[in-house]
N, C-alpha and C positions, 0 to 999 in steps of 0.2 A: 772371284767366286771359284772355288777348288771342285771337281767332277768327282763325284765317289764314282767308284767300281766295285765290283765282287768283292776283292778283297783291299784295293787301296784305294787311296787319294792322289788325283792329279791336280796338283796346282796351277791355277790357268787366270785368264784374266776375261771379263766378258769386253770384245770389240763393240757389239751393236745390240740393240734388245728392239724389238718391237711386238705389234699387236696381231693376229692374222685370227679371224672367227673366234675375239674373244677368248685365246692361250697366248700365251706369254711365251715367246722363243729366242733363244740368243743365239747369236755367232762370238763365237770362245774360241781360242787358243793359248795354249800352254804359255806360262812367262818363259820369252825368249827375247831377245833384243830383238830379232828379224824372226818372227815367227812363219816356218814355211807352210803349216797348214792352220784351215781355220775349220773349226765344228759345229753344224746348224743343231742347237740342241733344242730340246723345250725346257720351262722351268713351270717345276710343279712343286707344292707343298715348298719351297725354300730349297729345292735341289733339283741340280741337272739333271736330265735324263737324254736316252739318246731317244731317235724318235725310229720304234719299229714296227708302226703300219706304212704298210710304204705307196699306199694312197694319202696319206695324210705328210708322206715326205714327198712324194709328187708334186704335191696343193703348194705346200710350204715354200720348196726349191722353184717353184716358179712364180709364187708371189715376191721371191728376194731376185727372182733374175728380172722380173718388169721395173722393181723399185730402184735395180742398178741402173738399169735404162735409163730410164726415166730420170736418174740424176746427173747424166752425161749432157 
């Protein structure tokens, strides 16, 4: 699934999707063979977005650091 922007498209791949309060979020990174970073987006309407309430990337970013936990 490819990220629009303002004016372009990034071609990316979605890593992981899950559920958190009923929105849909993915961790995406650009097609790379070794991709160095990864991006917590949400998915709305059939497209990325980035997320910019940043109580709601607080909430998010540490619902995905208990799930890492918790899978160690």
């Amino acid at each position: 699934m490819d990220l629009r922007t303002n004016n372009s498209t990034i071609e990316g791949k979605i890593l992981h999707s899950f559920e958190y309060q009923g929105v849909q979020y993915v961790i995406w990174s650009e097609h790379e063979e070794e991709p160095e970073e990864a991006h917590l987006l949400r998915q709305q309407n059939q497209q990325l977005v980035h997320i910019d309430d940043e109580e709601e990337w607080e909430q998010v970013t540490e619902y995905v650091d208990e799930y890492l936990y918790n899978q160690q």
